[in-house]
N, C-alpha and C positions, 0 to 999 in steps of 0.2 A: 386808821379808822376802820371800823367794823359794820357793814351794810348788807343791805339785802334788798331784792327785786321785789315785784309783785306778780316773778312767775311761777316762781318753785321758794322751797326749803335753803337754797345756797345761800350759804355766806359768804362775803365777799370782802378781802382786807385790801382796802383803799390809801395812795400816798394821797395826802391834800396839803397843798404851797401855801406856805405861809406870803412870803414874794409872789406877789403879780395874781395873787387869787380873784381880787377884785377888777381888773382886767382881762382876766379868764370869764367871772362872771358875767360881764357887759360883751363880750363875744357872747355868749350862749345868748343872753337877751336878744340880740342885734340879728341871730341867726333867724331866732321864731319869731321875728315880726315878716309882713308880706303873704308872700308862698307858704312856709312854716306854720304861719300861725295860729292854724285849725290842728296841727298838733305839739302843740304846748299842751303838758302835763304839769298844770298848776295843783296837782294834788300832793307832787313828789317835789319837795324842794331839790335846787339844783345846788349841787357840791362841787365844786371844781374840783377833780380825782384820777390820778393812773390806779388801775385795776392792776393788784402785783399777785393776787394768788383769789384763787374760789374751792371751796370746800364744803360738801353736805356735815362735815362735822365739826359746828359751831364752835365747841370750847379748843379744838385745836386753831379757829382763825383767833378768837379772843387772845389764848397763848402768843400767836403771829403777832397781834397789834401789840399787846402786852410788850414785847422782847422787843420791836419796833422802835416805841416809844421809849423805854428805859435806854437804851443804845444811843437810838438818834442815828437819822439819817440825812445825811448832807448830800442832795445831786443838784445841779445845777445845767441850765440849757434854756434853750428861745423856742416857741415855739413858730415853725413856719411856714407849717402848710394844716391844709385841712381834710380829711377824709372822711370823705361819706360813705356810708355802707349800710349792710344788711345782715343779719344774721340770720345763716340758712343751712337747717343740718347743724347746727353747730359750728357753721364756718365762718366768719368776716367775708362776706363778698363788696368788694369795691364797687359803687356806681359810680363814684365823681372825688376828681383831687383837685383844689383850689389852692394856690399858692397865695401866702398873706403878706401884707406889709408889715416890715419888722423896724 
């Protein structure tokens, strides 16, 4: 799939699970109630997604998803833990790791 932020111009070619999407989703839900829930961004629907490549040059991620799809990719795995973080500089900085019930 083929996405983009609302910080910049990148593009962003996205895996989205067919299995267990809607259990992905109801975690996101389950996160932003409480503490969370003053930021829930009900502007941006949520997509349950691994982020596999980001490029300022659009028709080379379109190409990406394009060749993607006609292929087919099969990866399989549980998810089971959680990572929270920050983006800083451009790095993933870790605040908090939550182990889940699988």
């Amino acid at each position: 799939m083929l996405g983009a932020d609302d910080i910049d111009e990148t593009a962003y070619v996205f895996l989205v699970p067919d299995e267990g999407n809607s259990d992905i989703s109801l975690l996101h839900d389950h996160l932003y109630t409480g503490l969370l829930a003053e930021h829930l961004r009900l502007e941006f629907p949520f997509i349950p997604h691994i982020t596999v490549a980001s490029t300022q040059d659009w028709k080379l991620a379109k190409d990406w998803c394009d060749s993607l799809n006609t292929t087919g990719l099969d990866i399989q795995g549980v998810i089971r833990s959680l990572t929270v973080g920050v983006l800083k500089d451009g790095k993933l900085q870790t605040i908090a790791e939550h182990q889940l019930a699988v």
